[in-house]
C-alpha positions, 0 to 999 in steps of 0.5 A: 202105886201111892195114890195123891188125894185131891181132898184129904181131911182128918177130925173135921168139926164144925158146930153153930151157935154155943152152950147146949143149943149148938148144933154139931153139924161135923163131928170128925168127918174124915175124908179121902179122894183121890185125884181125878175120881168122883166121890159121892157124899150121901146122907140124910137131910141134915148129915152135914153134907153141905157143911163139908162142902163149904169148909173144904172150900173155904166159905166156912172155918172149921172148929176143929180138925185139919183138910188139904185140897188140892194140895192146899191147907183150908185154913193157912192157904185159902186163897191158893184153895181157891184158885184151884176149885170151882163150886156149884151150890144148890141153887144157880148163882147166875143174874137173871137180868144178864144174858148167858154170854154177859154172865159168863163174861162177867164172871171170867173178868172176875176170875182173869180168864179169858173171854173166849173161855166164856164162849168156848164153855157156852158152846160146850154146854148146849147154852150157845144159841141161847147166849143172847138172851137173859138168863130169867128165860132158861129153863132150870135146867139151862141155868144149872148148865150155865151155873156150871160152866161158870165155874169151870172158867179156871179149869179147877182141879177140884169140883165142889158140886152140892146138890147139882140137879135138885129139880131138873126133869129126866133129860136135864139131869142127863145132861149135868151127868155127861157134863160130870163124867167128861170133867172126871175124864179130863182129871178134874176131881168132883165132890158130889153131894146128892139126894139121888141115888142113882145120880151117885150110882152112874157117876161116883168111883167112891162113896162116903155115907155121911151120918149126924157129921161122920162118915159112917161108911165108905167104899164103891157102889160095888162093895156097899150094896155088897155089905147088905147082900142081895135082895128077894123079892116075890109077888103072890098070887093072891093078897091072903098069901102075903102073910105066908110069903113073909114067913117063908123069906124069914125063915130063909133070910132071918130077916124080916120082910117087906110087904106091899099088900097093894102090889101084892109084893114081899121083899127081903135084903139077905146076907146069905151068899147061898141063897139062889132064886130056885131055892126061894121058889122051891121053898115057896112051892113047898109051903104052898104059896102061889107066886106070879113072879120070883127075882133075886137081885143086887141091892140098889143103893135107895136099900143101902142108904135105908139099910146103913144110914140111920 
């Protein structure tokens, strides 16, 4: 079955200011998602993530390199890229001085949608009750679900979603997620750049590690905690065990191990598929460390990311 790309991009470069004080923001990024998948892109501060998002939709020109989305060339047919994404920065770009409904309303007029798809999406937000009253009286979390239903005034086949929960308590964040995946369910492909992990493990089909404007590594939550294998973790009984503990998982592991004195824990990433939690406890024993607790687990992707992105 040939998969259709929603984002398609090959030698993406993108540098600001020139000479030998130019900062390279993307050197080469390429990028392939599939139609109707989220795909978060990940990397440290600086990596080039949101430079990415705002080439691929058009607000910023590339130096170098060539990029479909939704079917449409960046740089010959932007404003046909345009009719067909939606964007949704780190900050909400709402008017604080308009009501929720005026703001979507405003924007609806903008992009020649209909009224009524304004309200339907204040509804579907949660935001229905709260449409009369000026946007400065939301919580940051209202605002970033007003934020977001503003840009799906034209159904787009592809959502530009940079950082979309930056702030936003617990519940809040839950809400952006639900949001996201019933999008993904109806088709609308979603580019997610995010600071937290467990946002790009609840919600990516694929993820793209992004480092110094390349990606440097790419594949399902799944098969990236796969690449840096599990993880061992063990807590001593006493703080004079630390030391020995460590030995112990280095010698198993060929790794070298984590300690937290404070919480009296020691933990290593092995590559070992051989490596089971009786064995760990039984080397332990032999050696004579006293242990209060013992697990063996899938990494999360906080370990991967530490783990493969410089």
């Amino acid at each position: 079955m040939t998969t259709t790309y929603a984002v398609l991009s090959e030698g993406l470069e993108k540098r600001y200011g020139s000479g030998d004080s130019a900062v390279r923001a993307l050197r080469g990024l390429d990028l392939a998602i599939a139609e109707g998948t989220v795909c978060g892109l990940l990397g440290p501060n600086g990596a080039g993530k949101t430079t990415a998002v705002r080439v691929l939709a058009t607000l910023q020109t590339p130096d170098a390199g060539t990029a479909k989305v939704a079917g449409y060339d960046v740089l010959r047919e932007p404003e046909a890229v345009r009719r067909h994404i939606g964007v949704t920065g780190q900050y909400a770009s709402v008017d604080g001085d308009l009501t929720g409904r005026e703001n979507l309303r405003l924007f609806a007029k903008l992009l020649r949608a209909p009224r009524t798809r304004a309200d339907e999406l204040l509804e579907e937000f949660g935001l229905g009750d709260a449409a009369g009253r000026p946007a400065r009286t939301y919580s940051g979390g209202m605002r970033r679900r007003l934020d977001l239903a503003a840009s799906l005034l034209v159904r787009p086949k592809v959502l530009f979603l940079d950082e979309p929960t930056t702030g936003l308590d617990p519940h809040s964040r839950n809400g952006i997620w639900d949001a996201v995946r019933k999008l993904a369910a109806e088709g609308t492909t979603v580019l997610l750049t995010t600071q937290y992990l467990e946002e790009a493990d609840q919600l990516a089909d694929d993820i793209v590690l992004i480092d110094e404007g390349r990606a440097a590594h790419r594949g399902t939550p799944t098969e990236l905690k796969a690449q840096i294998g599990s993880y061992a973790e063990v807590v001593v009984a006493e703080d004079a065990e630390l030391s020995a503990a460590a030995a112990v998982l280095d010698q198993l592991t060929g790794a070298e191990p984590t300690l937290d004195a404070g919480a009296r824990t020691v933990g290593v990433v092995s590559l070992d598929p051989g490596l089971t939690l009786p064995r760990i406890v039984r080397e332990l024993d032999s050696a004579g460390v006293p242990l209060v607790d013992a697990s063996l687990r899938a990494p999360t992707l906080d370990e991967v990311f530490l783990r493969l992105v410089s």
